[in-house]
C-alpha positions in Angstrom: 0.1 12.4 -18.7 -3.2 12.4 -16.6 -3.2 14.6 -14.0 -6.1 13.9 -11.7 -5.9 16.3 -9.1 -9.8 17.2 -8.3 -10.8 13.7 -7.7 -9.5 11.4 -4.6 -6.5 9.3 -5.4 -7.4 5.9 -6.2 -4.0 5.4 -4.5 -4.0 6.7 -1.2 -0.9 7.3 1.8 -1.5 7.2 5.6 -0.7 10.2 7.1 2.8 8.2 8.8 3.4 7.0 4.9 3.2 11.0 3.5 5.6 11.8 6.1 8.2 8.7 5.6 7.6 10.1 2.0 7.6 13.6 2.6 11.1 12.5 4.3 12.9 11.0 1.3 11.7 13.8 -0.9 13.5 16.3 0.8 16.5 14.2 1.1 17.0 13.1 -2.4 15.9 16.4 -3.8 12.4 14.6 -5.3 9.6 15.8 -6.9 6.9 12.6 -6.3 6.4 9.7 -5.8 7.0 6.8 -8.3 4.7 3.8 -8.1 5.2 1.0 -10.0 4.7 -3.0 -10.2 7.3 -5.7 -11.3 7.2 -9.1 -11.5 9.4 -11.1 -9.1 9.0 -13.6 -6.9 6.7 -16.6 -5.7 3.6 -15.0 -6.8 4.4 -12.7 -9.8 4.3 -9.1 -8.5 6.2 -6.8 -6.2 5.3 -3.0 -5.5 8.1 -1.1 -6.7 8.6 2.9 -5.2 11.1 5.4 -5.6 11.8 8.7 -5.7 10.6 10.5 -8.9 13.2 13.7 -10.4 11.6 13.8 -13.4 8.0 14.9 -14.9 6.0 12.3 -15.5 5.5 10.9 -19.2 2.4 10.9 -21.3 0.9 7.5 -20.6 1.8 8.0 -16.4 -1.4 9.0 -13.9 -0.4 11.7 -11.9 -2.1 12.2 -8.1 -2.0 14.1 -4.9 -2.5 12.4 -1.6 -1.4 13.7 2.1 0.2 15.9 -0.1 2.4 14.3 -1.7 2.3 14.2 -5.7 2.2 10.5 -6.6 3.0 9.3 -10.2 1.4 6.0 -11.1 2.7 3.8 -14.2 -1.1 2.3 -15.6 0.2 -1.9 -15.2 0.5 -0.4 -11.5 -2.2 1.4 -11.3 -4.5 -1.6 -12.9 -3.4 -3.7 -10.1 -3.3 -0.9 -6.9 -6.7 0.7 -7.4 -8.4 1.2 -4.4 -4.9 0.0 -2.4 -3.7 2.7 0.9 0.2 2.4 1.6 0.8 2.5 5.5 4.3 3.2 6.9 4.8 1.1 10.4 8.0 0.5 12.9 7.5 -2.5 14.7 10.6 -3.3 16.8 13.4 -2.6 14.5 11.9 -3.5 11.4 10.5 0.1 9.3 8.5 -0.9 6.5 5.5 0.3 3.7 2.8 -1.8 3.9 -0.1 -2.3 0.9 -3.6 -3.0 1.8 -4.5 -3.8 -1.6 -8.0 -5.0 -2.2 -7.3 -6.4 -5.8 -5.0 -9.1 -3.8 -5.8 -12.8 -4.8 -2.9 -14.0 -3.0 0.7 -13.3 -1.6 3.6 -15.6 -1.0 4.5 -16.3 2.4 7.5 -13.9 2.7 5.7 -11.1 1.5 7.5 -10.5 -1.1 5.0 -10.7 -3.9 1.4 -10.6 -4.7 -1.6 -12.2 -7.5 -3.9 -10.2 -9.0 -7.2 -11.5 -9.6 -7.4 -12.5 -13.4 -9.7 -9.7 -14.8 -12.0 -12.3 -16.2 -12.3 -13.7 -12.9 -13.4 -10.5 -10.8 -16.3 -9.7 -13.5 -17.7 -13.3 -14.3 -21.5 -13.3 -13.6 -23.1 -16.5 -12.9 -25.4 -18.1 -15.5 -28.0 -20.6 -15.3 
C-alpha cells in the first residue's frame, strides 16, 4: 500500500463530491473511497466507485482529499491523474462528474472514456 498523505491527491473531490461521499460513508458504515476503472462500453473505460470496508491492499494508492480517504487501484489511477470528481443536481438528475484531463475521447452517452495511448502523449517530433 502507498499511503500518500503529505502530498496533494492526484485525485481530487469538490467540496459538494466530499460531502455526497462523506454521505454514503456514514450510511454504509465505510472507511474510503474505492476508485477504480473497467472496461465497458463504446469507448473502453468507465469510472467505477464504491464504498471501501476494507484496508487497502499492497499494490492500492491510498489518499486524502476534502477529507475523505480515497483508495486508488494503479490501472485507475494511470488513467485519473490529475482528474477532480464534481457532484451536481441538475433538475432531477444527481450525478459524479470526471474532469479528467488524460480524456482522448468519450462516447456520446457518457458512459465511457479513451485514454490517450501512452506512446501518443510523449511522442516528440523529429526532423
Amino acid at each position: 500500500m502507498t499511503t500518500n498523505s503529505q502530498i496533494a491527491a492526484p485525485i481530487a473531490l469538490t467540496e459538494a463530491a466530499a460531502a455526497r461521499v462523506s454521505t454514503f460513508l456514514g450510511k454504509d458504515g465505510g472507511r474510503a473511497l474505492f476508485v477504480d476503472v473497467r472496461r465497458t462500453g463504446c469507448s473502453g473505460w468507465a469510472y467505477d466507485l464504491d464504498i471501501a470496508k476494507r484496508e487497502a491492499t499492497e499494490d492500492e494508492h491510498v489518499f486524502m482529499t476534502g477529507g475523505i480517504e480515497m483508495i486508488v487501484t494503479p490501472r485507475a489511477l494511470s488513467m485519473m491523474e490529475g482528474t477532480i470528481i464534481d457532484f451536481v443536481k441538475d433538475g432531477l438528475v444527481e450525478e459524479f462528474r470526471f474532469k479528467n484531463p488524460n480524456v482522448a475521447a468519450e462516447c456520446g452517452c457518457g458512459e465511457s472514456f479513451t485514454i490517450a495511448e501512452p506512446s501518443a502523449q510523449t511522442a516528440t517530433k523529429t526532423d
